[in-house]
C-alpha positions in Angstrom: 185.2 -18.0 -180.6 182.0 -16.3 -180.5 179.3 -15.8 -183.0 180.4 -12.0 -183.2 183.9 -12.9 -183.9 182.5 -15.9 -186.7 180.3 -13.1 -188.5 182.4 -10.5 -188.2 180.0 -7.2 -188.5 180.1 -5.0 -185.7 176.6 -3.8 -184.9 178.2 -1.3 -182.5 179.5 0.4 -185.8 175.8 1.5 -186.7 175.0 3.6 -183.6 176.1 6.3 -181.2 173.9 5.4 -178.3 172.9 2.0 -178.4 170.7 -0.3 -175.4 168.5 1.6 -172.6 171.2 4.9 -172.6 168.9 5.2 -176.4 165.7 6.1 -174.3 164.2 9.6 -174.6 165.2 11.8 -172.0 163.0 10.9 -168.8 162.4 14.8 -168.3 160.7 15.2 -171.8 159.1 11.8 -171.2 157.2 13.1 -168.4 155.7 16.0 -170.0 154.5 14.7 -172.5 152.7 12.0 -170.7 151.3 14.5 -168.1 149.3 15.8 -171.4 147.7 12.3 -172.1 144.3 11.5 -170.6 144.1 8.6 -168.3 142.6 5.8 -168.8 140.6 4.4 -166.2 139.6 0.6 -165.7 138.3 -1.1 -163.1 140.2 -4.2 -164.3 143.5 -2.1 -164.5 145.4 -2.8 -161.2 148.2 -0.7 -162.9 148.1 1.8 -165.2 150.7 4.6 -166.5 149.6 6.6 -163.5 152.7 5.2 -161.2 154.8 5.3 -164.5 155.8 1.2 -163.3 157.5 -1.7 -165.2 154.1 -2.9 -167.6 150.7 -2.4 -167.4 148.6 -5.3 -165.7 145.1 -6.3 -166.1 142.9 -8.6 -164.0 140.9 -11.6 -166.0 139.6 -13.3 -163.1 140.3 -13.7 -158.8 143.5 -16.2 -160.1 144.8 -14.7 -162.8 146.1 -10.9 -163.7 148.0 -10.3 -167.4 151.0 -8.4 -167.4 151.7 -6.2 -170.6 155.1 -4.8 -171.6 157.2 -4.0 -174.8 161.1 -2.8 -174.9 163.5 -2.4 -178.1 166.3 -0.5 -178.6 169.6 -0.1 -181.2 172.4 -2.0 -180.2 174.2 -2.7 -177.1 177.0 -4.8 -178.5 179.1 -6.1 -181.2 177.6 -9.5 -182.0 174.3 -10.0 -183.0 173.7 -13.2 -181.6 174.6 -11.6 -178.2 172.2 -8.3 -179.1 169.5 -10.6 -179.2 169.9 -12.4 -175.7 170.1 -8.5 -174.0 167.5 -7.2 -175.8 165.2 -10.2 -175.2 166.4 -10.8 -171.3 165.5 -7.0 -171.2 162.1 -7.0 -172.2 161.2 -10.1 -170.2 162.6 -8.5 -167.1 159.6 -6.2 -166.6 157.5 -9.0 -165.8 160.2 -10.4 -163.5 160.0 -7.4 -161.8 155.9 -7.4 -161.5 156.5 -11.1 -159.8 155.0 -12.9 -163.3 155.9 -15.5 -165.4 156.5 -14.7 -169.0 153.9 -16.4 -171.2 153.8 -15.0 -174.6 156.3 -12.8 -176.5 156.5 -11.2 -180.3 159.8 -9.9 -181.7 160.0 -6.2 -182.9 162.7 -5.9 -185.4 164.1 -3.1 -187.2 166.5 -3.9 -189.9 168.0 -2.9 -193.2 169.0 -5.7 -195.3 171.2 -3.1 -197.4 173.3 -1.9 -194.7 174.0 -5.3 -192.8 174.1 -8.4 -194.0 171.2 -10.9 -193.6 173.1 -13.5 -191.2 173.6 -10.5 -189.0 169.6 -10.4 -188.7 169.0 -14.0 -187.9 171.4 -14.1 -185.4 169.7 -11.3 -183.4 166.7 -13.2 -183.9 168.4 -16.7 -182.5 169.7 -14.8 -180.3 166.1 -13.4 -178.4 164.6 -16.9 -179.2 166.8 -18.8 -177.1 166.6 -16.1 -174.4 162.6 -16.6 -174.9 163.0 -20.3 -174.8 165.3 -20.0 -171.5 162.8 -17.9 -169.7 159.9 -20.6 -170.5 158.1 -18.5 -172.7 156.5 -18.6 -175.8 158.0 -16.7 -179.1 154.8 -16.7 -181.3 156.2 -14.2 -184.1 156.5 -10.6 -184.4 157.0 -7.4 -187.0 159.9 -6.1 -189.1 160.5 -2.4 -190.6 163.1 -1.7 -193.0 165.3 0.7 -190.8 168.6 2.1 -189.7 170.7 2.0 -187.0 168.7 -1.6 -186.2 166.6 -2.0 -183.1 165.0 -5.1 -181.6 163.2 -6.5 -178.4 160.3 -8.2 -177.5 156.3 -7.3 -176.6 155.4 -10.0 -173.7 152.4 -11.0 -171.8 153.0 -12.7 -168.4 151.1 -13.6 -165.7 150.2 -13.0 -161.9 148.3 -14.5 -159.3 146.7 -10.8 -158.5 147.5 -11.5 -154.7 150.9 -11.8 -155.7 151.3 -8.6 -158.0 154.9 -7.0 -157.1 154.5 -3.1 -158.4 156.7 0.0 -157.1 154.0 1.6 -155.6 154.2 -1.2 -152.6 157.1 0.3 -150.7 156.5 1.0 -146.9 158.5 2.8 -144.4 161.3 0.5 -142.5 161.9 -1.7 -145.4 165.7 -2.5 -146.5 166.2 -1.9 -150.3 168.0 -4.9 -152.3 170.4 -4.8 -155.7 170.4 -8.3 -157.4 172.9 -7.1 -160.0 175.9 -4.3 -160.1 175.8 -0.9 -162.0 177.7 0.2 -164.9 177.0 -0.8 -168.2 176.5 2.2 -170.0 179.8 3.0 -168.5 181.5 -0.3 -169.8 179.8 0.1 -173.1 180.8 3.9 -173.7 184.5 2.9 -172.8 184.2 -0.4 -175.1 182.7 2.5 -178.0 185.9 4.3 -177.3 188.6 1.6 -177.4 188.9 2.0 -173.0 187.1 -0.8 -172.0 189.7 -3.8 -170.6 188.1 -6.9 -172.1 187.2 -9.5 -168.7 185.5 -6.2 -167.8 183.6 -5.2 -170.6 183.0 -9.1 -171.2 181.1 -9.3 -167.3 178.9 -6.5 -168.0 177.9 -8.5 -171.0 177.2 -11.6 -169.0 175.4 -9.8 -166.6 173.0 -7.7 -168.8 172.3 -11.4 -170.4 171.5 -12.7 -167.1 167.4 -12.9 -166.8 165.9 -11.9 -163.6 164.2 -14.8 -163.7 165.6 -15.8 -159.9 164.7 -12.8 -158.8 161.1 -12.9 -159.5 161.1 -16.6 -157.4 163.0 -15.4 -154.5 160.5 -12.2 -154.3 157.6 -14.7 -154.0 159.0 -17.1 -152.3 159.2 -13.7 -149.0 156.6 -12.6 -150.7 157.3 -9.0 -151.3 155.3 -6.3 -152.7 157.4 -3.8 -154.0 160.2 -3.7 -156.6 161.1 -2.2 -159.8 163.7 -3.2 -162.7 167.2 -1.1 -163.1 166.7 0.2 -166.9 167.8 3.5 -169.0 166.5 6.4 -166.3 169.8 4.7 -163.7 169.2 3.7 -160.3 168.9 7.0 -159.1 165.9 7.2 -161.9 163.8 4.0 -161.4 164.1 4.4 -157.2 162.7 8.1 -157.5 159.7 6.6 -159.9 159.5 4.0 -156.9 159.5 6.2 -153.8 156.9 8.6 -155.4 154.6 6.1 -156.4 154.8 4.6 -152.6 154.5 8.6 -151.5 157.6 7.6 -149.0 161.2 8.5 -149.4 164.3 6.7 -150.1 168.0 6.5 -149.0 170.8 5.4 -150.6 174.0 4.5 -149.3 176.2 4.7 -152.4 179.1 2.7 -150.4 176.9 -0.5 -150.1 175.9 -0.3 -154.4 177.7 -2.6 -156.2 179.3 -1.9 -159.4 181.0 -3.6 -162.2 185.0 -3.7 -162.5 186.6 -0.6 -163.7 182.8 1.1 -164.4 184.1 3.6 -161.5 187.7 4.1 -162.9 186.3 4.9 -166.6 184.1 7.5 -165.2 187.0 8.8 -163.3 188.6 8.9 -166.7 185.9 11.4 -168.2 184.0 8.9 -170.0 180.7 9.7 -168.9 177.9 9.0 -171.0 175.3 11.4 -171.9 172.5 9.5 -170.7 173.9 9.9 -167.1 173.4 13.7 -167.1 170.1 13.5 -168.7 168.9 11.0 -165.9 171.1 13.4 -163.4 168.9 16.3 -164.7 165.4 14.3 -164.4 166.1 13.4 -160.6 168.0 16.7 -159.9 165.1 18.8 -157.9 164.0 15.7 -156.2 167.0 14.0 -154.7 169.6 15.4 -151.5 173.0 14.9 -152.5 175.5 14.6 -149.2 177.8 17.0 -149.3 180.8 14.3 -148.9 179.3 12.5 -151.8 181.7 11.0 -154.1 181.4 12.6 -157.6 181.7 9.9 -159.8 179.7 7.5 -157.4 176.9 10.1 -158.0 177.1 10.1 -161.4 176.8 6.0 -161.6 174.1 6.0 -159.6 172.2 7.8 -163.0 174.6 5.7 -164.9 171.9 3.8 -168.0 171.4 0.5 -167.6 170.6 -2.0 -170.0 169.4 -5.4 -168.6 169.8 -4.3 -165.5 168.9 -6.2 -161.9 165.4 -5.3 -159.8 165.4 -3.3 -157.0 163.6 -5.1 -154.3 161.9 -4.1 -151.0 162.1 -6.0 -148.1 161.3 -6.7 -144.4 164.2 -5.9 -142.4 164.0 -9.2 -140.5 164.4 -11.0 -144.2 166.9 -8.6 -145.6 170.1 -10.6 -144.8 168.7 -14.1 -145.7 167.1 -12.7 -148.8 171.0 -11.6 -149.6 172.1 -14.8 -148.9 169.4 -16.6 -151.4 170.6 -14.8 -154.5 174.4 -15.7 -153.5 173.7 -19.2 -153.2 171.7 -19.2 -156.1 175.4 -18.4 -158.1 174.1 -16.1 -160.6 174.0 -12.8 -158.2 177.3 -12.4 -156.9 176.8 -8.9 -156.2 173.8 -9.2 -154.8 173.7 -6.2 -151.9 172.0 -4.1 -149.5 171.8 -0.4 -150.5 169.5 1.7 -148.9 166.1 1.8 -146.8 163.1 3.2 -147.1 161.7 6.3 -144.8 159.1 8.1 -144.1 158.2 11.0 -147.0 160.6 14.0 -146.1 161.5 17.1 -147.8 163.1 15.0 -151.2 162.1 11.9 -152.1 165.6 10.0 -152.5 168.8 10.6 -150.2 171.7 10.2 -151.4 175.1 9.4 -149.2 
């Protein structure tokens, strides 16, 4: 039995779109952020400019701070559960910038007149343990009196600044790496809608729990430069932001991108979120389509994803082995190769 099943309210009940598919468009996102000033540091190695995972700010020659927040409304029944995504989440940006999670402060919004209290400290258990897990500090945080609830985490990491992974590192000839499969806001949708077989809804959980904390060691361990985490703008989203901050291009091979069970069968069903065509329309004018492209394929590669795994570049020569170190590791079954990166062409991303 889980804690869901123990406390019986059903934070799903309180939303319509709940996790990273919750996220502004990425389209109206942009423009408004092409109308705020940059700010210019010399002690920011990364700022908004490459619109990457946090912002990261060098103290000294050893030491670099990485800066992130992330919340959203629910992703799942149990609150208990909420927490561990929402926190595994937010700590993944710094996962994804090769840190270590130092420091985090909850960010909760919840009314105690819609859900009951217990509800509340079991999303809070819930992203303290996830906290704990990653090594990490939880050192306190904010609550508003609001509804649907949201929560997540604001986290300061840190980074040798030699070893600062950001998504502007790409170069041409490198093989592009999945550490998790696709699908979630396709399992969630069908779970919303009474579609959703259990074992398969159930892994989609597990794996948007899963902290990419081995990913982060296995990136320095081959010392890679360049990576990004899989979040609400979809694959298709996140590797665009990627290639245009490395002014290269991308390809995809959509065969080779693994996805949860049944995630393509419920999109062959019609249940297609509406976050997947908003991402779909952000990455429309910059991405080639193959003509023999499977349509629901294309559509899960702007599928939202909540929790999801990093896309990593790598040497060619260390592609396979790299593979190999997240299988043995047991936590990344799916662990695949799904694209390369090319010289800059006519679009940024490829799609087959």
């Amino acid at each position: 039995m889980n804690k869901y099943e123990q406390n019986a309210f059903d934070l799903l009940s309180t939303v319509e779109y709940g996790g990273c598919s919750a996220k502004l468009s990425p389209k109206q996102l942009e423009e408004v952020l092409l109308k705020l000033p940059l700010i210019k540091d010399d002690r920011l190695l990364v700022d908004i400019e490459t619109h990457d995972d946090a912002g990261v700010y060098l103290l000294n020659d050893d030491t670099a701070l990485i800066f992130t927040t992330d919340f959203f409304p629910p992703i799942c029944s149990d609150p208990y559960q909420f927490g561990q995504i929402a926190a595994s989440n937010a700590l993944s940006d710094v996962y994804a910038m090769g840190g270590t999670p130092l420091l985090a402060l909850n960010l909760m919004m919840f009314s105690a007149d819609k859900i009951p209290m217990e509800a509340f400290s079991q999303i809070m258990q819930g992203g303290l343990d996830k906290v704990s897990e990653s090594g990490a500090i939880l050192v306190g945080g904010h609550t508003i009196d609001d509804h649907p609830p949201k929560y997540g985490l604001a986290v300061v990491g840190t980074v040798h600044p030699d070893k600062l992974i950001t998504n502007a590192g790409a170069e041409a000839g490198d093989v592009l790496i999945l550490t998790k499969p696709i699908g979630t806001g396709a399992l969630v949708a069908a779970q919303r809608l009474g579609m959703a077989i259990k074992e398969d809804y159930e892994q989609a959980l597990a794996q948007m729990e899963l902290l990419n904390k081995t990913g982060a060691e296995i990136a320095a361990r081959y010392k890679l430069k360049a990576a990004t985490d899989i979040t609400g703008f979809g694959l298709l989203g996140h590797a665009l932001k990627m290639a245009k901050a490395s002014g290269l291009s991308l390809r995809l091979n959509t065969q080779n991108i693994p996805l949860l069970d049944s995630a393509y069968e419920i999109y062959d069903e019609g249940c297609i979120p509406g976050a997947a065509f908003r991402n779909l329309e952000f990455v429309d004018k910059d991405v080639s389509f193959s003509k023999e492209l499977d349509y629901n394929r294309k559509m899960l590669c702007c599928d939202a994803q909540t929790s999801g795994g990093l896309l990593l570049c790598a040497k060619q020569k260390d592609a396979a082995e790299i593979v190999r170190a997240f299988k043995n590791t047991g936590k990344h079954p799916w662990c695949s190769i799904v694209g390369e990166v090319i010289p800059k062409g006519r679009k940024t991303v490829y799609v087959d």
